[in-house]
KOLGU-4560 file (N, C-alpha, C; in nm, 3 decimals, padded with zeros to 5 digits):
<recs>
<n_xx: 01.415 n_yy: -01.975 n_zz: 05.388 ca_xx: 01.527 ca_yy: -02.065 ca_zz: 05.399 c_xx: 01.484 c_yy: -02.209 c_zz: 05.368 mol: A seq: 1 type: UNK>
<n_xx: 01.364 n_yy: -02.254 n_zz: 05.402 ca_xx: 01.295 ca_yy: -02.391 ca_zz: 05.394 c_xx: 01.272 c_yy: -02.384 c_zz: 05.261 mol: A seq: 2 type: UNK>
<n_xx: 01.274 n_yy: -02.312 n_zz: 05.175 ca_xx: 01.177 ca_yy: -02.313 ca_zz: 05.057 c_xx: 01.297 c_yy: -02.416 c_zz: 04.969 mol: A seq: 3 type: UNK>
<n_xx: 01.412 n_yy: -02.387 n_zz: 04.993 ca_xx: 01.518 ca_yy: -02.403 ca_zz: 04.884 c_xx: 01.585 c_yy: -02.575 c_zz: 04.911 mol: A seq: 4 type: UNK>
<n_xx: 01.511 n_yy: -02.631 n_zz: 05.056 ca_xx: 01.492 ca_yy: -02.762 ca_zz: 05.067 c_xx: 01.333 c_yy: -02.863 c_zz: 04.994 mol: A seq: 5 type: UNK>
<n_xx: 01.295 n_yy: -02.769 n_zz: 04.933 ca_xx: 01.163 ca_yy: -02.859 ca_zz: 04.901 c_xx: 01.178 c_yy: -02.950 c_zz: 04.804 mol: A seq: 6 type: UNK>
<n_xx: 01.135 n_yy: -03.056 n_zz: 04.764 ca_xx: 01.125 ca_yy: -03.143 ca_zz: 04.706 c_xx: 01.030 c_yy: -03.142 c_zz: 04.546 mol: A seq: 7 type: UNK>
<n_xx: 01.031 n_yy: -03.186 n_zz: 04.469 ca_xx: 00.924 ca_yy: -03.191 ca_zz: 04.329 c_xx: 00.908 c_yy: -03.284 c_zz: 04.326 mol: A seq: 8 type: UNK>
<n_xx: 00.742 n_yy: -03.289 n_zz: 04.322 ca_xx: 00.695 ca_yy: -03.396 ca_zz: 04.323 c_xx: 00.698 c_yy: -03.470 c_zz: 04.140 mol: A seq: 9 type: UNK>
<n_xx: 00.739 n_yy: -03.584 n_zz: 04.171 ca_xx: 00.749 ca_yy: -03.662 ca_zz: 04.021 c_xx: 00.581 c_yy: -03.694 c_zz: 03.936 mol: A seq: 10 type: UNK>
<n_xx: 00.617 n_yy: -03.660 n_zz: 03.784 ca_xx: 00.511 ca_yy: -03.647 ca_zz: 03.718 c_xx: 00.447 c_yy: -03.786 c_zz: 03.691 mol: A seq: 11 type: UNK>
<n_xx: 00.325 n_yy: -03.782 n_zz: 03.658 ca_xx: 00.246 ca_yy: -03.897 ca_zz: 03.623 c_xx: 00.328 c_yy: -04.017 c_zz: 03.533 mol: A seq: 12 type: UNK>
<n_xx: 00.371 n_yy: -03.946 n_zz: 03.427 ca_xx: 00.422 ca_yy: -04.085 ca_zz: 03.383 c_xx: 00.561 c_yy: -04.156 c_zz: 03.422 mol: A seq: 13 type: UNK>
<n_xx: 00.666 n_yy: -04.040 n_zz: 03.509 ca_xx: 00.784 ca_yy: -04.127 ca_zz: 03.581 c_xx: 00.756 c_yy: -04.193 c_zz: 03.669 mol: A seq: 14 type: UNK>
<n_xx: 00.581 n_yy: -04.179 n_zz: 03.749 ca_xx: 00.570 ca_yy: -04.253 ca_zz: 03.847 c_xx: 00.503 c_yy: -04.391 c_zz: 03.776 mol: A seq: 15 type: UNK>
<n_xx: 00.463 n_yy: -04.399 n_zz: 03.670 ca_xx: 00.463 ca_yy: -04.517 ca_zz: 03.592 c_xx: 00.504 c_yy: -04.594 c_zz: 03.560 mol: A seq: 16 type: UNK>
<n_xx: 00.642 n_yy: -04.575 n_zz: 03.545 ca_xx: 00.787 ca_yy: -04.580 ca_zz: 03.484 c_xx: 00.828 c_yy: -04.646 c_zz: 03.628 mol: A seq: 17 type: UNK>
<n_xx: 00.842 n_yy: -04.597 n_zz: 03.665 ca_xx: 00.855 ca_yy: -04.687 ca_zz: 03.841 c_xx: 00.773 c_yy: -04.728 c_zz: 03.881 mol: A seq: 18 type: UNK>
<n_xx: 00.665 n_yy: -04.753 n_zz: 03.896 ca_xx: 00.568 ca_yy: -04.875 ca_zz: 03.904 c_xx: 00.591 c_yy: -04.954 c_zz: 03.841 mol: A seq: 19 type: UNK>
<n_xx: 00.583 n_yy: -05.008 n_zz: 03.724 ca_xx: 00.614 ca_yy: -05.137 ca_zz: 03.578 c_xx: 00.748 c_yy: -05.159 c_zz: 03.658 mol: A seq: 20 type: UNK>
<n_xx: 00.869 n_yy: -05.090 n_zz: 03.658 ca_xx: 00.980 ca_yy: -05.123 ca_zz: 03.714 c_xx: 00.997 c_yy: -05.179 c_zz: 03.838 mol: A seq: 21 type: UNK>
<n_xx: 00.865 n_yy: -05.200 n_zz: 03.953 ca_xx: 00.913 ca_yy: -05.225 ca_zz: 04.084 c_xx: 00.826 c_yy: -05.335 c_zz: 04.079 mol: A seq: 22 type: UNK>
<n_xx: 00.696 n_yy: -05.352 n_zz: 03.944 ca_xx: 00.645 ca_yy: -05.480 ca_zz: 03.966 c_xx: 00.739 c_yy: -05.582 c_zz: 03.931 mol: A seq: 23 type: UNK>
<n_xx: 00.827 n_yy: -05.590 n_zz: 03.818 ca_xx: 00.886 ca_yy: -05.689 ca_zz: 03.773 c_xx: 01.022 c_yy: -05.745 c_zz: 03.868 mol: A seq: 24 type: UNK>
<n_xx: 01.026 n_yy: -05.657 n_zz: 03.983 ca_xx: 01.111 ca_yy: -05.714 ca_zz: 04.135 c_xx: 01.041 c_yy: -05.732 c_zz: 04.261 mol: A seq: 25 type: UNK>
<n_xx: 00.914 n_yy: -05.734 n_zz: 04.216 ca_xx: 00.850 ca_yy: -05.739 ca_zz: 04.335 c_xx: 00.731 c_yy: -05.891 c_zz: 04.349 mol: A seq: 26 type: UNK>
<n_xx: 00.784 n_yy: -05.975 n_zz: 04.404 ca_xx: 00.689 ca_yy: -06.130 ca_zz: 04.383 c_xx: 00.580 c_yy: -06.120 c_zz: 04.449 mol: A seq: 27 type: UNK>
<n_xx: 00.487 n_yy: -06.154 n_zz: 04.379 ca_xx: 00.378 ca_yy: -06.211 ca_zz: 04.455 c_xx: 00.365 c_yy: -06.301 c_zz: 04.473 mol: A seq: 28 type: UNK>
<n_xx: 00.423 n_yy: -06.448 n_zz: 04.459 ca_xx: 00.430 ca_yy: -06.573 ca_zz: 04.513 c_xx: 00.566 c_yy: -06.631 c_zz: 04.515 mol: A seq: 29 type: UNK>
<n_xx: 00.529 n_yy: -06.730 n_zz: 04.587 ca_xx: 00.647 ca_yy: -06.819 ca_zz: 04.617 c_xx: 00.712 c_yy: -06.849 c_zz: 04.470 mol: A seq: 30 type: UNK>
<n_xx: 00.647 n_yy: -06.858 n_zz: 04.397 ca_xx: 00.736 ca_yy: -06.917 ca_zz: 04.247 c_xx: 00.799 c_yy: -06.781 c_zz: 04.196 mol: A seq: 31 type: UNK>
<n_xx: 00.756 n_yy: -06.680 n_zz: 04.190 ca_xx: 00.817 ca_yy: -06.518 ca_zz: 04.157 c_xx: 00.910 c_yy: -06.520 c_zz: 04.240 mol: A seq: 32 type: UNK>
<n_xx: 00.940 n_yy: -06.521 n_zz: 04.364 ca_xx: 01.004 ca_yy: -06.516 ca_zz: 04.422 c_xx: 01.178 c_yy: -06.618 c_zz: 04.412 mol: A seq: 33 type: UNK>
<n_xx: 01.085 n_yy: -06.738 n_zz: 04.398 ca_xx: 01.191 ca_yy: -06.826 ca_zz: 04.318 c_xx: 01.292 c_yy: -06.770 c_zz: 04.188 mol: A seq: 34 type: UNK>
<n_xx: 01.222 n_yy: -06.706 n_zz: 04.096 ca_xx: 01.260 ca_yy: -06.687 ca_zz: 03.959 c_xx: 01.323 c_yy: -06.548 c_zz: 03.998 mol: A seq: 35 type: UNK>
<n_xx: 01.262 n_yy: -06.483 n_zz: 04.012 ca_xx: 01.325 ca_yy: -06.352 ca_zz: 04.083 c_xx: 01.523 c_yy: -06.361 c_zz: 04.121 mol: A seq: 36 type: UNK>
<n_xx: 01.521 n_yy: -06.460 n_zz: 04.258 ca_xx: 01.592 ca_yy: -06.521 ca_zz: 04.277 c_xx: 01.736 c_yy: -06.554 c_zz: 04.190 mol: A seq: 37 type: UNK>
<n_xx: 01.704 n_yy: -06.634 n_zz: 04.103 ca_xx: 01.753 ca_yy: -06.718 ca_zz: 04.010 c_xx: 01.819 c_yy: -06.635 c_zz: 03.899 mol: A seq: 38 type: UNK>
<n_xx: 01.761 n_yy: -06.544 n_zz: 03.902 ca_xx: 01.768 ca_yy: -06.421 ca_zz: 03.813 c_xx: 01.930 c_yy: -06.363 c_zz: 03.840 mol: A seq: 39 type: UNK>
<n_xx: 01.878 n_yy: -06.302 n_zz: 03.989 ca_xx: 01.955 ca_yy: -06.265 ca_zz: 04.081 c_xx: 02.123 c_yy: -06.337 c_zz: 04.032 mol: A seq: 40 type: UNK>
<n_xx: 02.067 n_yy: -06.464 n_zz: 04.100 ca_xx: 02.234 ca_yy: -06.545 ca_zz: 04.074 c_xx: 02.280 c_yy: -06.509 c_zz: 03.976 mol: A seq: 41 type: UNK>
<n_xx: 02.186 n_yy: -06.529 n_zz: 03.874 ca_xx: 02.266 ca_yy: -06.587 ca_zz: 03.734 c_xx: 02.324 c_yy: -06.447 c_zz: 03.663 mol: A seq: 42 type: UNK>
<n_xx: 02.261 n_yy: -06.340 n_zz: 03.722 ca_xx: 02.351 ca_yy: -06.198 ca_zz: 03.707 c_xx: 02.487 c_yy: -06.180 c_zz: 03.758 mol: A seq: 43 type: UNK>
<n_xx: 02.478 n_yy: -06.196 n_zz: 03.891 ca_xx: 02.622 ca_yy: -06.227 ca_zz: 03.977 c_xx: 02.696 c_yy: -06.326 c_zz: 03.904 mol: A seq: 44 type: UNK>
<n_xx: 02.709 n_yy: -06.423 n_zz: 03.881 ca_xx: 02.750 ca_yy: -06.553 ca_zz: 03.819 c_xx: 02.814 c_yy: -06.479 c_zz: 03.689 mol: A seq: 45 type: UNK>
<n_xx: 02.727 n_yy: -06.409 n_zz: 03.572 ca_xx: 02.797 ca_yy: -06.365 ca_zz: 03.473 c_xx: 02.825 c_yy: -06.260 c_zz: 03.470 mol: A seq: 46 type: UNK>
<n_xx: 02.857 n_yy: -06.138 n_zz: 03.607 ca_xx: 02.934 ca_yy: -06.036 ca_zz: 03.637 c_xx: 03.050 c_yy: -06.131 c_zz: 03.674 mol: A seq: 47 type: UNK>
<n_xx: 03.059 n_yy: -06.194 n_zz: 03.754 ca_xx: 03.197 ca_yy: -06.263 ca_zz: 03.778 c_xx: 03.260 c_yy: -06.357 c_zz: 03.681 mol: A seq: 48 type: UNK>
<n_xx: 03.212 n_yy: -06.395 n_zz: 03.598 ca_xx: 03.280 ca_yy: -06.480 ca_zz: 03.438 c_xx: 03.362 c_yy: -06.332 c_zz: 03.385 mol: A seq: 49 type: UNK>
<n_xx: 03.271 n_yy: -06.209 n_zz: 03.370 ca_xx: 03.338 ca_yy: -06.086 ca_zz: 03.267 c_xx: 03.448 c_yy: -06.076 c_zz: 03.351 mol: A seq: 50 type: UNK>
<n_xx: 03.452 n_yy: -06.062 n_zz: 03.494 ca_xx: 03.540 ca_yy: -05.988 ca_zz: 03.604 c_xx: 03.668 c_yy: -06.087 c_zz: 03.568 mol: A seq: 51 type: UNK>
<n_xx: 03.633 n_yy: -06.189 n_zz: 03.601 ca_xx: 03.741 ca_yy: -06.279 ca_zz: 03.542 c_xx: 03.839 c_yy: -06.305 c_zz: 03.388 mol: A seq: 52 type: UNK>
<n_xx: 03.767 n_yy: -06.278 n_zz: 03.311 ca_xx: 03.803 ca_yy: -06.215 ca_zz: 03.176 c_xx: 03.860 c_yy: -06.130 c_zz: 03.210 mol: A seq: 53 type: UNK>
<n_xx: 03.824 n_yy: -06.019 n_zz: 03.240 ca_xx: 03.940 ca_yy: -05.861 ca_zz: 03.229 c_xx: 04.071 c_yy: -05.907 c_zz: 03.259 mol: A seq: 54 type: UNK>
<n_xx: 04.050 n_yy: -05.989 n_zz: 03.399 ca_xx: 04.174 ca_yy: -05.986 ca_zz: 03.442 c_xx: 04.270 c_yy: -06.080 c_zz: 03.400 mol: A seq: 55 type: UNK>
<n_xx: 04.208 n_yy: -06.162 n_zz: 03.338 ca_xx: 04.311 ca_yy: -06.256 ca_zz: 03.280 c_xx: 04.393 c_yy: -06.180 c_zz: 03.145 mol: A seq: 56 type: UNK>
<n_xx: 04.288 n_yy: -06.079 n_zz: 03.081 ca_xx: 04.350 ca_yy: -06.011 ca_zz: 02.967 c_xx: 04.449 c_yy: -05.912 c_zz: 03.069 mol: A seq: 57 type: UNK>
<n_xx: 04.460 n_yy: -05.871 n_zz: 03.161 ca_xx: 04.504 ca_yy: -05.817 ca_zz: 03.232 c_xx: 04.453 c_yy: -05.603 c_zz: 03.208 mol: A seq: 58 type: UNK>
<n_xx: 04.346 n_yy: -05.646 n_zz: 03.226 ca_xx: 04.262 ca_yy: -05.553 ca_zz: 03.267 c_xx: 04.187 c_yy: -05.510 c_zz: 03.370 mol: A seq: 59 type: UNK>
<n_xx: 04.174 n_yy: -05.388 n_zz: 03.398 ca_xx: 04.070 ca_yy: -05.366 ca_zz: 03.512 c_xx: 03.929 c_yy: -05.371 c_zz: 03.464 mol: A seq: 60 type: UNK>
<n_xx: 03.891 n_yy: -05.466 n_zz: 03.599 ca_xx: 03.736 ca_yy: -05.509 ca_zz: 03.527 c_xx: 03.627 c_yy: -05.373 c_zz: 03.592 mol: A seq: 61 type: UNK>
<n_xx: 03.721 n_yy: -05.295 n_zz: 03.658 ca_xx: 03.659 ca_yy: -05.159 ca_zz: 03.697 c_xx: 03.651 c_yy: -05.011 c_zz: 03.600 mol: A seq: 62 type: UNK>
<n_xx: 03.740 n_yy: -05.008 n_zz: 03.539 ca_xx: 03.764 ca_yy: -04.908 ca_zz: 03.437 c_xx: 03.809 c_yy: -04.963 c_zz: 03.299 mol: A seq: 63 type: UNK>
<n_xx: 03.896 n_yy: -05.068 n_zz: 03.294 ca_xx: 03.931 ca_yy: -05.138 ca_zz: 03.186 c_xx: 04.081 c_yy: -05.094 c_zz: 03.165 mol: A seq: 64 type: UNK>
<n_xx: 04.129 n_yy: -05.012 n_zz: 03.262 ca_xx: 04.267 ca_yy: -04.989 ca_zz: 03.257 c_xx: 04.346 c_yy: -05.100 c_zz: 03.256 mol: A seq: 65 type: UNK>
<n_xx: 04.492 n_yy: -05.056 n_zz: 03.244 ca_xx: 04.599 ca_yy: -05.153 ca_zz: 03.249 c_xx: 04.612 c_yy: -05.235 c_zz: 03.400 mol: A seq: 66 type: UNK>
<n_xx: 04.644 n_yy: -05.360 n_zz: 03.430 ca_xx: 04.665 ca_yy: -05.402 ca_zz: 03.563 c_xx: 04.823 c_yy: -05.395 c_zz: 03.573 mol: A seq: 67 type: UNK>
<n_xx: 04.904 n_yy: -05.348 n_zz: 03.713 ca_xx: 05.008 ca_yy: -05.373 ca_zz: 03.734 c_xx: 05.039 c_yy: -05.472 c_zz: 03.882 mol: A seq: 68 type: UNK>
<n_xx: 05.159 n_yy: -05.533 n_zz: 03.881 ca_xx: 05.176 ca_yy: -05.600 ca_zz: 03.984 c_xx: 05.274 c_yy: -05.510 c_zz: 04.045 mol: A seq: 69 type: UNK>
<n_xx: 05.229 n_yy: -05.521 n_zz: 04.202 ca_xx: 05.284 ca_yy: -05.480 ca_zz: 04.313 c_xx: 05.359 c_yy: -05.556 c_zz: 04.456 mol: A seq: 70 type: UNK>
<n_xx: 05.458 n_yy: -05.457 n_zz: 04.503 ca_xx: 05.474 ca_yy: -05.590 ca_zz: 04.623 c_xx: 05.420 c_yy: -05.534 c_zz: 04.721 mol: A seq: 71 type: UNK>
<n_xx: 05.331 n_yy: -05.568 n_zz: 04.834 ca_xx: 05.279 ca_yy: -05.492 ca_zz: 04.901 c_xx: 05.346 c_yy: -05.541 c_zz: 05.059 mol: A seq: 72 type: UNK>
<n_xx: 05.287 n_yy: -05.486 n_zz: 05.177 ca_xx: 05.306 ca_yy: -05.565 ca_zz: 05.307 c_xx: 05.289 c_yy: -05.700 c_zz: 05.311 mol: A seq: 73 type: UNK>
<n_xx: 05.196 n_yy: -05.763 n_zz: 05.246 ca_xx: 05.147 ca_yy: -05.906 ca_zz: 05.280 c_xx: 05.144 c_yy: -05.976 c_zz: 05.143 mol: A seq: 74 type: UNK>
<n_xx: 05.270 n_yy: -05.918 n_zz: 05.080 ca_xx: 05.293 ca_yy: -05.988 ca_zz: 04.939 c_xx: 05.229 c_yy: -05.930 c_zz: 04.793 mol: A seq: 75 type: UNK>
<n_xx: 05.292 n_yy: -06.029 n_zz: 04.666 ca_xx: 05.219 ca_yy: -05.939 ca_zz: 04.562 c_xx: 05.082 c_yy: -05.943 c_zz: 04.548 mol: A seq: 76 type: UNK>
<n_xx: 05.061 n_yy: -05.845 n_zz: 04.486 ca_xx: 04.902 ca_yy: -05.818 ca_zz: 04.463 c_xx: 04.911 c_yy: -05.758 c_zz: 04.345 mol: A seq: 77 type: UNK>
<n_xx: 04.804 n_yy: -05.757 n_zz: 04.219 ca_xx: 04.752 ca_yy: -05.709 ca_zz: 04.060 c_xx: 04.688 c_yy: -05.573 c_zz: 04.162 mol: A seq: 78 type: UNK>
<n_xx: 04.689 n_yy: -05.424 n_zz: 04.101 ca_xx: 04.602 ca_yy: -05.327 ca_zz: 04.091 c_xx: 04.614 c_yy: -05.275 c_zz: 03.997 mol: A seq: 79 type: UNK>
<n_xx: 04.523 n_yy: -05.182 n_zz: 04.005 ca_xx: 04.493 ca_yy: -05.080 ca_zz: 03.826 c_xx: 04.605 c_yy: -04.993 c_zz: 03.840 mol: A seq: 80 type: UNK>
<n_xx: 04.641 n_yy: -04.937 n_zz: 03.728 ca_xx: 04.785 ca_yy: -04.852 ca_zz: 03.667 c_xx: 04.722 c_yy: -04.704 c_zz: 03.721 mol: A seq: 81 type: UNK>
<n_xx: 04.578 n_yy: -04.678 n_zz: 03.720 ca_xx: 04.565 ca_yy: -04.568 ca_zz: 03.748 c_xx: 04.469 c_yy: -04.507 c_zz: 03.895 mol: A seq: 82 type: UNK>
<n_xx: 04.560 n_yy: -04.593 n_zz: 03.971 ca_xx: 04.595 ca_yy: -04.528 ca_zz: 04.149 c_xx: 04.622 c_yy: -04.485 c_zz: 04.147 mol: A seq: 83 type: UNK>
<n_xx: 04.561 n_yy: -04.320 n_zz: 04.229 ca_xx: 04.432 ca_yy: -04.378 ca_zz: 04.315 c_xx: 04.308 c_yy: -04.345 c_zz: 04.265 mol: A seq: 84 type: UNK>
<n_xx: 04.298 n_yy: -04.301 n_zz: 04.112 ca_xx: 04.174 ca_yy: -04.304 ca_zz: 04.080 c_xx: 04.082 c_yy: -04.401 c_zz: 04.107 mol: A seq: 85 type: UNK>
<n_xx: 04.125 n_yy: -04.520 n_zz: 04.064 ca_xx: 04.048 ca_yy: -04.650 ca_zz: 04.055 c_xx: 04.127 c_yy: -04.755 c_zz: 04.170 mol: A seq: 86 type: UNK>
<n_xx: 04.118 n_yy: -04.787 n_zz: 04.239 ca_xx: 04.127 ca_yy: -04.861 ca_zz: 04.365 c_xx: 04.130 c_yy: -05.010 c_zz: 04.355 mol: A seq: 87 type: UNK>
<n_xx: 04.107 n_yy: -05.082 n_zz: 04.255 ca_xx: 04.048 ca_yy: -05.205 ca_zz: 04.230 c_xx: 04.221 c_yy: -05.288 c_zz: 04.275 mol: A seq: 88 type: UNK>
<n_xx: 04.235 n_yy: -05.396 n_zz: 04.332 ca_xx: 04.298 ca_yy: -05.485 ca_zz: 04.352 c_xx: 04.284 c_yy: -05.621 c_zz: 04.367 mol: A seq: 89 type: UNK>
<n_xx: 04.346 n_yy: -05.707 n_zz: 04.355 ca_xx: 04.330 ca_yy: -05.875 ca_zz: 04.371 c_xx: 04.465 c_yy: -05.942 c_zz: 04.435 mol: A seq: 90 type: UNK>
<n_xx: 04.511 n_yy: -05.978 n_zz: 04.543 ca_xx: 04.560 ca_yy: -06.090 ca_zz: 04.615 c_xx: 04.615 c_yy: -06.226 c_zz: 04.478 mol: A seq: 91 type: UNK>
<n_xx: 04.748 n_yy: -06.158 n_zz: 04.455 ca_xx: 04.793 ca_yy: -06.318 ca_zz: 04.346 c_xx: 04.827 c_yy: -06.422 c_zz: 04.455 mol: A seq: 92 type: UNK>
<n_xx: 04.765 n_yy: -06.530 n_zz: 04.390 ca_xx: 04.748 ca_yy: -06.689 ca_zz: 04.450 c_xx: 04.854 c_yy: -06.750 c_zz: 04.413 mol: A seq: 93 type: UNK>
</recs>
């Protein structure tokens, strides 16, 4: 019964492959750490420029579907056309 929980152990070169991959997130000084960092933001920063795009084209920046407006309990709100697959919503200001 245990046998069919066992695990495989990963081969020499995927564990390579993830090594190279965990050095280039992993700092060894305060300045790596900095840049690392910075990195970080400036990913978030231009996930949220695209996110913002979709939706102004009036797209889901989750699937790329159509956005529709809704009236909800606590007013309108933009969600994707194809609820409840995709869940994505935004609060109009």
């Amino acid at each position: 019964m245990l046998e069919q929980h066992r695990t495989s152990e990963i081969d020499g070169e995927t564990k390579q492959q993830l090594i190279r991959k965990l050095e280039t997130v992993i700092a060894k000084n305060k300045q790596q750490q900095k840049e690392i960092k910075k990195r970080h933001v400036q990913t978030i920063q231009t996930n949220r420029k695209q996110e913002d795009r979709y939706i102004q084209q009036n797209r889901c920046p989750k699937c790329g579907s159509a956005l529709v407006i809704k009236n909800g309990k606590y007013g309108k709100f933009k969600c994707c056309s194809t609820y409840p697959k995709c869940r994505f919503t935004q609060k109009i200001r």
